[in-house]
mmCIF entry with sequence, helices, sheets and N, C-alpha, C, O atoms, coordinates in Angstrom:
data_MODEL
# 
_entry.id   MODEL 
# 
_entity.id                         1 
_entity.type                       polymer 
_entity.pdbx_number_of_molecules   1 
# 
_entity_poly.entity_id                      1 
_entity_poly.type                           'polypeptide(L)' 
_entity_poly.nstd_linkage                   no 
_entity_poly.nstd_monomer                   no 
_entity_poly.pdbx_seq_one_letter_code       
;(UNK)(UNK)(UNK)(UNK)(UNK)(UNK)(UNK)(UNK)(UNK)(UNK)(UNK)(UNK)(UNK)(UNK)(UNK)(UNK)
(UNK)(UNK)(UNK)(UNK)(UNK)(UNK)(UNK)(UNK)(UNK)(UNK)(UNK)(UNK)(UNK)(UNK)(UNK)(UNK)
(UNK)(UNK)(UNK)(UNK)(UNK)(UNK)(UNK)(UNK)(UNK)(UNK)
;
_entity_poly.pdbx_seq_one_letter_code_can   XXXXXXXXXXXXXXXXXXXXXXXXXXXXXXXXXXXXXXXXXX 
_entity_poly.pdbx_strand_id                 A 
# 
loop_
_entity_poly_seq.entity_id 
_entity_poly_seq.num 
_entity_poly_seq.mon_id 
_entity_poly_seq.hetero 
1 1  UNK n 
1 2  UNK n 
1 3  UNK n 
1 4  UNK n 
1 5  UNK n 
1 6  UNK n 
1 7  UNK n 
1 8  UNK n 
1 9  UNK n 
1 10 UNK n 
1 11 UNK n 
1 12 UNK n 
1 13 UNK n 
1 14 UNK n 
1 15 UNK n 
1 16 UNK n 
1 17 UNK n 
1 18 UNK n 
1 19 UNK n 
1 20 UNK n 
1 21 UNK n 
1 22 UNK n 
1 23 UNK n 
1 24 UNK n 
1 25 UNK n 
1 26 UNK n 
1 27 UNK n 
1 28 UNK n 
1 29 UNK n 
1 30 UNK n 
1 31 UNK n 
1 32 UNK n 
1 33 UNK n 
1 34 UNK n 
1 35 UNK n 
1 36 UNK n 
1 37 UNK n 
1 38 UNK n 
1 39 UNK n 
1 40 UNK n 
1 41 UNK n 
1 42 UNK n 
# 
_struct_asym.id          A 
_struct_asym.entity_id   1 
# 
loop_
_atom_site.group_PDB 
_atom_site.id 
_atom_site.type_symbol 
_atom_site.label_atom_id 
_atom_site.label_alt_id 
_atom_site.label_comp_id 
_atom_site.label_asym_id 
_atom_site.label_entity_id 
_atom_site.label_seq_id 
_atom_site.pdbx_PDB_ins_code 
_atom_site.Cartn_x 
_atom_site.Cartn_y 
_atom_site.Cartn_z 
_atom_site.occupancy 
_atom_site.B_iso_or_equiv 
_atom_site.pdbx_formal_charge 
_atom_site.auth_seq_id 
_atom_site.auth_comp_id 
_atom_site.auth_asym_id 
_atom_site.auth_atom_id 
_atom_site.pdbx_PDB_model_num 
ATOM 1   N N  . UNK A 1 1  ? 0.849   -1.181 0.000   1.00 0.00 ? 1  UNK A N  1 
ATOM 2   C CA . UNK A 1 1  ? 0.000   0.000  0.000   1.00 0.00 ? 1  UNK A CA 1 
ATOM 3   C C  . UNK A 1 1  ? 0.887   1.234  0.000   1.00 0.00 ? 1  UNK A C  1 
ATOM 4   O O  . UNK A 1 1  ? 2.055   1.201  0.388   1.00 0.00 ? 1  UNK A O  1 
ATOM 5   N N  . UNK A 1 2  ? 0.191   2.480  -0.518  1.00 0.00 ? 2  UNK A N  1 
ATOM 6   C CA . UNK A 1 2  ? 1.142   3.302  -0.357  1.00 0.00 ? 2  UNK A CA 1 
ATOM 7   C C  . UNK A 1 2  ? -0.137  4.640  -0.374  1.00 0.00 ? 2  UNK A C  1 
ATOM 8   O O  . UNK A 1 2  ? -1.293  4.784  -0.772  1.00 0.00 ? 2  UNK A O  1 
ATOM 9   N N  . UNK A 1 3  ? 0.976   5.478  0.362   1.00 0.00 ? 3  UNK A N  1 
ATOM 10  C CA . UNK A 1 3  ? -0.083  7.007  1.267   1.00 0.00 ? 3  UNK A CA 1 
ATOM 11  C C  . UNK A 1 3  ? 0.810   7.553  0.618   1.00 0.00 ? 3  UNK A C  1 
ATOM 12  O O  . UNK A 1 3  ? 1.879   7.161  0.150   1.00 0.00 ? 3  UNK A O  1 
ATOM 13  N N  . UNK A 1 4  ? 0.268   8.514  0.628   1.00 0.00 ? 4  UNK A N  1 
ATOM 14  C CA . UNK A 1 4  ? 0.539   10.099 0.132   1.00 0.00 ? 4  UNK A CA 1 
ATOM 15  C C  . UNK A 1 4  ? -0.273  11.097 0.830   1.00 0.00 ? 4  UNK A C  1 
ATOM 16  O O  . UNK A 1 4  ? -1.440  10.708 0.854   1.00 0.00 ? 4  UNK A O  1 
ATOM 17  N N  . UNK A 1 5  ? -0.139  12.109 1.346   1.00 0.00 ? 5  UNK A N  1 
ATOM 18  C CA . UNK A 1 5  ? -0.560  13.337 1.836   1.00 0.00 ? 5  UNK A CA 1 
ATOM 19  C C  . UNK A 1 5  ? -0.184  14.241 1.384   1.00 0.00 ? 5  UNK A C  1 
ATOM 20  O O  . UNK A 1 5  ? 1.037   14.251 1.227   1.00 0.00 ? 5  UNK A O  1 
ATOM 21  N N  . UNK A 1 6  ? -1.136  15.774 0.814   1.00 0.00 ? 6  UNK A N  1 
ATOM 22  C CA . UNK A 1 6  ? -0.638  16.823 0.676   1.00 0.00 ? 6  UNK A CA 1 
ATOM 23  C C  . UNK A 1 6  ? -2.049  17.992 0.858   1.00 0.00 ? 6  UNK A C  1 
ATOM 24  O O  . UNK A 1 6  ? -3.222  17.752 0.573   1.00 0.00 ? 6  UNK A O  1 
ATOM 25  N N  . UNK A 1 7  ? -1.580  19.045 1.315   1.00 0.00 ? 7  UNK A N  1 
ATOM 26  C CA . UNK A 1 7  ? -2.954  19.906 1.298   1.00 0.00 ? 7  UNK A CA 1 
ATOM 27  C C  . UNK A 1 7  ? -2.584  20.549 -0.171  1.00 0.00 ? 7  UNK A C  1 
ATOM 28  O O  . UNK A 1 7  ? -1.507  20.576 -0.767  1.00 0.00 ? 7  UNK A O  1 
ATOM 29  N N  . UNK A 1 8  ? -3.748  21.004 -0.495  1.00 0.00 ? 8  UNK A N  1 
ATOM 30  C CA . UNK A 1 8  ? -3.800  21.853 -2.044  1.00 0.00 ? 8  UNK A CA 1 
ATOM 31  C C  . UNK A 1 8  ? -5.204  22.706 -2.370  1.00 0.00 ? 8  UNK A C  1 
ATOM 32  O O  . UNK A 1 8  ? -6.385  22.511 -2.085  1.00 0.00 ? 8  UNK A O  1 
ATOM 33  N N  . UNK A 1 9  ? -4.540  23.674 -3.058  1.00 0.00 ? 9  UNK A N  1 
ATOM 34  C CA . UNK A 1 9  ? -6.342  24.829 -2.747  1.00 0.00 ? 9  UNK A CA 1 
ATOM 35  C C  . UNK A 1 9  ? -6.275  24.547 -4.369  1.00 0.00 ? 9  UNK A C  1 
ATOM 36  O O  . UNK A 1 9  ? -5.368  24.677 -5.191  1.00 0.00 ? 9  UNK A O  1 
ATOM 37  N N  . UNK A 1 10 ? -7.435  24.168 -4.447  1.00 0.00 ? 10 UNK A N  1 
ATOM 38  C CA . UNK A 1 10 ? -8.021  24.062 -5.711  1.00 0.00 ? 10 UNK A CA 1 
ATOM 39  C C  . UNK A 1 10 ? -8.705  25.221 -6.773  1.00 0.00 ? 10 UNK A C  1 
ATOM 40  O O  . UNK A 1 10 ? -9.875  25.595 -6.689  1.00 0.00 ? 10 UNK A O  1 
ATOM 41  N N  . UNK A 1 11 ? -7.719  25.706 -7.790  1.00 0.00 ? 11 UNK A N  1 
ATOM 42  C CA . UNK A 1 11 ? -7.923  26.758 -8.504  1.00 0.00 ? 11 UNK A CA 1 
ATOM 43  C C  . UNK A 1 11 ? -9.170  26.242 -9.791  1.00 0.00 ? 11 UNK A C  1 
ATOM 44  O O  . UNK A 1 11 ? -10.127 26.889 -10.217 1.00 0.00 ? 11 UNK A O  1 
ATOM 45  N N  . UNK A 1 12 ? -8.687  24.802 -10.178 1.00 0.00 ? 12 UNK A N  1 
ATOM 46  C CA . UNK A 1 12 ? -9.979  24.324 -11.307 1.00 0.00 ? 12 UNK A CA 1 
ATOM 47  C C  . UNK A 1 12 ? -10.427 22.852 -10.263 1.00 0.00 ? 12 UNK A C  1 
ATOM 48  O O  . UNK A 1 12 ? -9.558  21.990 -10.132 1.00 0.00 ? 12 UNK A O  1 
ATOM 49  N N  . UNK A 1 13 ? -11.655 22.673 -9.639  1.00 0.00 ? 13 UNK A N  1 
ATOM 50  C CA . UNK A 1 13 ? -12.360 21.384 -9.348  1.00 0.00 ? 13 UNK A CA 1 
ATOM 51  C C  . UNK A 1 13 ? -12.208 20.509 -9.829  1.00 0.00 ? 13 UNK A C  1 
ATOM 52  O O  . UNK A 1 13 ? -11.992 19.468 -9.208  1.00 0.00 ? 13 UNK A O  1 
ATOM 53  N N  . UNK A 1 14 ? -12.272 20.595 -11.521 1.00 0.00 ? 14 UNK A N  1 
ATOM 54  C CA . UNK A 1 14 ? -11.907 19.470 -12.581 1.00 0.00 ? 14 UNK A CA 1 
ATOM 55  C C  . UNK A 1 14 ? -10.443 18.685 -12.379 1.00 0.00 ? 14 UNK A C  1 
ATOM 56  O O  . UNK A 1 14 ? -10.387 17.578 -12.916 1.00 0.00 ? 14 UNK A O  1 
ATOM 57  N N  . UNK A 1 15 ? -9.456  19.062 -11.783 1.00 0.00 ? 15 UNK A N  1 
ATOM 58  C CA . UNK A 1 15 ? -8.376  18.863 -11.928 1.00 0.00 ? 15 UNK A CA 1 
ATOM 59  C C  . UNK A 1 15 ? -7.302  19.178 -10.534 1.00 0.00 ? 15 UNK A C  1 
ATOM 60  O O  . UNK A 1 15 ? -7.318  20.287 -10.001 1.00 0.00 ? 15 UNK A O  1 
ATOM 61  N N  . UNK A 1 16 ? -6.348  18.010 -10.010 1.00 0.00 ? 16 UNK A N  1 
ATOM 62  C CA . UNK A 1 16 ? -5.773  18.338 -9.114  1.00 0.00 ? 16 UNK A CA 1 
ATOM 63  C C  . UNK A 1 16 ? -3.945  18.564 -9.429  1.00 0.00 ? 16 UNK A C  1 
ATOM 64  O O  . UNK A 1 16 ? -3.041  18.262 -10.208 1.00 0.00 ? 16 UNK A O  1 
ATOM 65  N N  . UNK A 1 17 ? -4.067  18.859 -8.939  1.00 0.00 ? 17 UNK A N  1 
ATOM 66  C CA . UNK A 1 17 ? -2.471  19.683 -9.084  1.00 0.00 ? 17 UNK A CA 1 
ATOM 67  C C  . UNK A 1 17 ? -1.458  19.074 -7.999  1.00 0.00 ? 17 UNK A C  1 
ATOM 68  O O  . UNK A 1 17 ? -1.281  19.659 -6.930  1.00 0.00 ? 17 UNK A O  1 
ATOM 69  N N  . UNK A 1 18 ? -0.901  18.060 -8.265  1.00 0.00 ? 18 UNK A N  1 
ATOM 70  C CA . UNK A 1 18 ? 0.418   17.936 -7.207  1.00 0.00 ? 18 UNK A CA 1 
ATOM 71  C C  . UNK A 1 18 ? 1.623   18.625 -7.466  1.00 0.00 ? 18 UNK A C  1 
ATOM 72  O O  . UNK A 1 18 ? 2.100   19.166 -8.463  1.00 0.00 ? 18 UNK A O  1 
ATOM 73  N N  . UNK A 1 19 ? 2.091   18.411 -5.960  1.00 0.00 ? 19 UNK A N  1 
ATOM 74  C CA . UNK A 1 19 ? 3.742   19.081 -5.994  1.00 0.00 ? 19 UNK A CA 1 
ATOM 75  C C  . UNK A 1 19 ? 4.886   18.337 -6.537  1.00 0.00 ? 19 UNK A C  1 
ATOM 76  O O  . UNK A 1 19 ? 6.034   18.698 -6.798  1.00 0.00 ? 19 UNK A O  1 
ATOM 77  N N  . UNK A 1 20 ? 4.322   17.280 -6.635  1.00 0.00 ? 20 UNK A N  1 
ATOM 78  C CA . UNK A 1 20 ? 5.582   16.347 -7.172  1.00 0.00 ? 20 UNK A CA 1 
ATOM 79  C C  . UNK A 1 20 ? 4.883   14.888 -7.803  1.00 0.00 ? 20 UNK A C  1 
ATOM 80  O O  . UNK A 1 20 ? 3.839   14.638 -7.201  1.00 0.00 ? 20 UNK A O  1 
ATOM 81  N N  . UNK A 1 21 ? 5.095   14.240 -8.484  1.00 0.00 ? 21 UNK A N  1 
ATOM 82  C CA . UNK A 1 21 ? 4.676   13.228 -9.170  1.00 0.00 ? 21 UNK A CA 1 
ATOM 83  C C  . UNK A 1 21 ? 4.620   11.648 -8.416  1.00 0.00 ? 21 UNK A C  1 
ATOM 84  O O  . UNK A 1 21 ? 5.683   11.380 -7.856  1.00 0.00 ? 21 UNK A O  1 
ATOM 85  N N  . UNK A 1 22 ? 3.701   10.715 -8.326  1.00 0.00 ? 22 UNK A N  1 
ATOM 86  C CA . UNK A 1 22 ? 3.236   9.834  -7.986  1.00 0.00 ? 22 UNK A CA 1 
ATOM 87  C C  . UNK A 1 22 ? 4.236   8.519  -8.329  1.00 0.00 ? 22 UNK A C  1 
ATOM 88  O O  . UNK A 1 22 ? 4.418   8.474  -9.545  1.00 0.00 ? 22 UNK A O  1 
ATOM 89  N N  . UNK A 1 23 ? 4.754   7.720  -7.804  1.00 0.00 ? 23 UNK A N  1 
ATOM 90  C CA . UNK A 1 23 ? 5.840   7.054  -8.128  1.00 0.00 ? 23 UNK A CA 1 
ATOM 91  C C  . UNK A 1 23 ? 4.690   5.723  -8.645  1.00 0.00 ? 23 UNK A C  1 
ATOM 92  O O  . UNK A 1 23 ? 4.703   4.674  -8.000  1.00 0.00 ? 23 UNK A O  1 
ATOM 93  N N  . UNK A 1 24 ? 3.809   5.873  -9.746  1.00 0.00 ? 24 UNK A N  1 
ATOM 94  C CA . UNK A 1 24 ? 3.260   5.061  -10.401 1.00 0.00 ? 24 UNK A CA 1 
ATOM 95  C C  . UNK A 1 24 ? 3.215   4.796  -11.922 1.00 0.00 ? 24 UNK A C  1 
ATOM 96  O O  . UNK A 1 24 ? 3.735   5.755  -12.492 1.00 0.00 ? 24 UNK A O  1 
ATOM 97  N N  . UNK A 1 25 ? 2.806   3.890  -12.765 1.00 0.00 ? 25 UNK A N  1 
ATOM 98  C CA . UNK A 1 25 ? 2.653   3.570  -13.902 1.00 0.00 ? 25 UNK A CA 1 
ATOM 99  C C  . UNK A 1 25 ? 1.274   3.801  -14.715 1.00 0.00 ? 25 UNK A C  1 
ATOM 100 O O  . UNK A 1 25 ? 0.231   3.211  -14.434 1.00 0.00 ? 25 UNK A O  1 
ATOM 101 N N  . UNK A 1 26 ? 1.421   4.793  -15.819 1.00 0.00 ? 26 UNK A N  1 
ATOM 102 C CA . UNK A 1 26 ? 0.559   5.388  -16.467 1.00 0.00 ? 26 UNK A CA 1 
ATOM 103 C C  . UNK A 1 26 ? -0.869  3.846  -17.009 1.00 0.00 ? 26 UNK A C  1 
ATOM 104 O O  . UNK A 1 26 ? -0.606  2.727  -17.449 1.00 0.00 ? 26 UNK A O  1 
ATOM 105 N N  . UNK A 1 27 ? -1.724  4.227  -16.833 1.00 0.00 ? 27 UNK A N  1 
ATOM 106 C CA . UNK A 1 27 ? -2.842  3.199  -16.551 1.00 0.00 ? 27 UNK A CA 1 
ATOM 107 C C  . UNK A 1 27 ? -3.124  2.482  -15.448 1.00 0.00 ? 27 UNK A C  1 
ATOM 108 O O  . UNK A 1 27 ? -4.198  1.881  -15.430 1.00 0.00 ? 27 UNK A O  1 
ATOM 109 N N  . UNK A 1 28 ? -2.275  2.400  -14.365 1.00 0.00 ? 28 UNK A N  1 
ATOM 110 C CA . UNK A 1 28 ? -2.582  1.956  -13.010 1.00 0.00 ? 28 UNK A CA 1 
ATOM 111 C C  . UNK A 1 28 ? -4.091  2.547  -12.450 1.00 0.00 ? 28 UNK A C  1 
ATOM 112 O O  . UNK A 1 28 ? -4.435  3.723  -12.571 1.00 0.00 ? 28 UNK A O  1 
ATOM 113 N N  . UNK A 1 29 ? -4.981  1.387  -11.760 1.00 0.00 ? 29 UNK A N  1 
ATOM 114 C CA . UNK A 1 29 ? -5.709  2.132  -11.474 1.00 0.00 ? 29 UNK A CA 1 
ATOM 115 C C  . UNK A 1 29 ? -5.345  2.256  -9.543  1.00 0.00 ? 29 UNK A C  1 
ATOM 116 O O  . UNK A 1 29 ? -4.742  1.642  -8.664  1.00 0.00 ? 29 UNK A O  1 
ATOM 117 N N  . UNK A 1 30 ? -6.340  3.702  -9.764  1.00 0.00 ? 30 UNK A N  1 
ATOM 118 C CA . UNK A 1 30 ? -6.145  3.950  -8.055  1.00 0.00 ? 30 UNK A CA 1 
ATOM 119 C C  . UNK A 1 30 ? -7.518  4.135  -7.061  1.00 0.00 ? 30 UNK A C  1 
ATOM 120 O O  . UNK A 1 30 ? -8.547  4.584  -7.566  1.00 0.00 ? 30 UNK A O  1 
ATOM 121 N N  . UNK A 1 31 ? -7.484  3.840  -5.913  1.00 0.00 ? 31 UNK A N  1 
ATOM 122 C CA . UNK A 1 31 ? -8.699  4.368  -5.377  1.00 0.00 ? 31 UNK A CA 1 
ATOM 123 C C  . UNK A 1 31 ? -8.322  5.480  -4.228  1.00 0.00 ? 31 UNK A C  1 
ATOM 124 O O  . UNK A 1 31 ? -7.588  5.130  -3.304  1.00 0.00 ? 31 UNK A O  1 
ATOM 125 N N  . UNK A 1 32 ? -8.927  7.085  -4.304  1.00 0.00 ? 32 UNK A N  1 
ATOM 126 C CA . UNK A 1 32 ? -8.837  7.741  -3.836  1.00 0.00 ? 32 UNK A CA 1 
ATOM 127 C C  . UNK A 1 32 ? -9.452  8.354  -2.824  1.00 0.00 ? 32 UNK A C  1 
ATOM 128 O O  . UNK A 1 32 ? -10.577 7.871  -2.694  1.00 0.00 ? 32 UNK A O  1 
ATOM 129 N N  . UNK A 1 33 ? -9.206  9.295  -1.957  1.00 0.00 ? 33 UNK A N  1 
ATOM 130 C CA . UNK A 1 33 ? -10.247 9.399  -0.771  1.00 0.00 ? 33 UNK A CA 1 
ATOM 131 C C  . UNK A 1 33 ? -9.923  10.714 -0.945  1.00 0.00 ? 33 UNK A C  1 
ATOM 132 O O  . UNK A 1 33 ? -8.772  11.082 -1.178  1.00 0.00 ? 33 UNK A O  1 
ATOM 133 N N  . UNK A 1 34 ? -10.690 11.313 -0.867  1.00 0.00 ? 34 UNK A N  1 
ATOM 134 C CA . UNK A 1 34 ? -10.830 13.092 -1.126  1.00 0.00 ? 34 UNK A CA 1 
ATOM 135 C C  . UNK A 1 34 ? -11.216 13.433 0.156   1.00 0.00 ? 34 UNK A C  1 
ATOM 136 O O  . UNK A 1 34 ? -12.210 12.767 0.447   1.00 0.00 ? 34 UNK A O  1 
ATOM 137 N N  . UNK A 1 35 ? -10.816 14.315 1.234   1.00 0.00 ? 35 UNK A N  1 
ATOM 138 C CA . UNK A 1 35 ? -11.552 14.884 2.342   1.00 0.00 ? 35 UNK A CA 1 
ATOM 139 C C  . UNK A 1 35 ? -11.401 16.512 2.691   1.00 0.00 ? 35 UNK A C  1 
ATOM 140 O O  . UNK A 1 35 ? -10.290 17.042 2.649   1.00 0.00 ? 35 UNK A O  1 
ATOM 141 N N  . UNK A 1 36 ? -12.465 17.177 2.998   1.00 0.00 ? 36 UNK A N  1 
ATOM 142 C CA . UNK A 1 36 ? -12.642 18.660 2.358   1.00 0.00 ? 36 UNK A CA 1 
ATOM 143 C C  . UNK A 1 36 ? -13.371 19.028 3.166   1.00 0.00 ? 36 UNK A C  1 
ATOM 144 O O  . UNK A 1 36 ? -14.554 18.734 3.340   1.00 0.00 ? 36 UNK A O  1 
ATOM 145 N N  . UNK A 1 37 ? -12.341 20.078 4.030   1.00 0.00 ? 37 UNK A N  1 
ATOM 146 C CA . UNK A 1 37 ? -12.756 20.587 5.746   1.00 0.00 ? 37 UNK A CA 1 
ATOM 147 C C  . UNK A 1 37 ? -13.692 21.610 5.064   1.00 0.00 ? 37 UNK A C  1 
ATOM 148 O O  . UNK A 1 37 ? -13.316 22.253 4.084   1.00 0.00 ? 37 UNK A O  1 
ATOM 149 N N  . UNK A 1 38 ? -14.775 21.727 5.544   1.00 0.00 ? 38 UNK A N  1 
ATOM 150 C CA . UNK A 1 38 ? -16.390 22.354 5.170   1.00 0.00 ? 38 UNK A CA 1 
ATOM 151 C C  . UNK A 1 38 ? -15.924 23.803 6.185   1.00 0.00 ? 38 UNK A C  1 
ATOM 152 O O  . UNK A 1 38 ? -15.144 23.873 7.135   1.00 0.00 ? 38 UNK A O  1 
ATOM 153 N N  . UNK A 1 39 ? -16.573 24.612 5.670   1.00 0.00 ? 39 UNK A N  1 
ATOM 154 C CA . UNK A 1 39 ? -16.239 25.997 6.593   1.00 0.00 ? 39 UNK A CA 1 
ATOM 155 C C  . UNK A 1 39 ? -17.427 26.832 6.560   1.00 0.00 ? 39 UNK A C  1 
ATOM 156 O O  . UNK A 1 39 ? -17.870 27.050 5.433   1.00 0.00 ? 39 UNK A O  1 
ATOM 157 N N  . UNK A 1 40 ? -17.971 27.291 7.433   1.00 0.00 ? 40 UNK A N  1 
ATOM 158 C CA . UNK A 1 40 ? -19.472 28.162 7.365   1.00 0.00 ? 40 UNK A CA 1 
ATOM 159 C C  . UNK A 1 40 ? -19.184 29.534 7.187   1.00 0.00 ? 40 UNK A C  1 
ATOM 160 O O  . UNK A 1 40 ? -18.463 30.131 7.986   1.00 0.00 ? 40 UNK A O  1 
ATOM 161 N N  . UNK A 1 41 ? -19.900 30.311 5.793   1.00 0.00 ? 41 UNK A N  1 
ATOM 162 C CA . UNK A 1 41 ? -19.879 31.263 5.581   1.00 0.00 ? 41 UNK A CA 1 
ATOM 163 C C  . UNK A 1 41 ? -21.216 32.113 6.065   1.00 0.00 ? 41 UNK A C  1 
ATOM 164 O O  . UNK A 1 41 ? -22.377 31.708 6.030   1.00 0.00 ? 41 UNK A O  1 
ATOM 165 N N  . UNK A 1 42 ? -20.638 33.683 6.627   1.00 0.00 ? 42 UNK A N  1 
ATOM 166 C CA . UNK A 1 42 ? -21.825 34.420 6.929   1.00 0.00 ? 42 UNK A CA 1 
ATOM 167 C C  . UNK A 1 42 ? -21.946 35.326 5.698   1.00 0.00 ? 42 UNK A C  1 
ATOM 168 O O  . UNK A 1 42 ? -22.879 36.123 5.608   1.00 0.00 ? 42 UNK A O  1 
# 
């Protein structure tokens, strides 16, 4: 298994942006967990 952590502010939703590249093979599949601290606006 392998983790990765990074925070990142998302400029396009469509698309995530890392800082550095995934030590994987193009067609690998992955399963991801997205978690997205909710904040209350007044």
């Amino acid at each position: 298994m392998y983790a990765y952590k990074e925070i990142l502010t998302l400029e396009n939703p469509q698309q995530l942006n890392l800082s550095k590249p995934l030590p994987f093979l193009k067609g690998k599949k992955l399963k991801c967990l997205l978690l997205l601290k909710m904040t209350r606006t007044k």
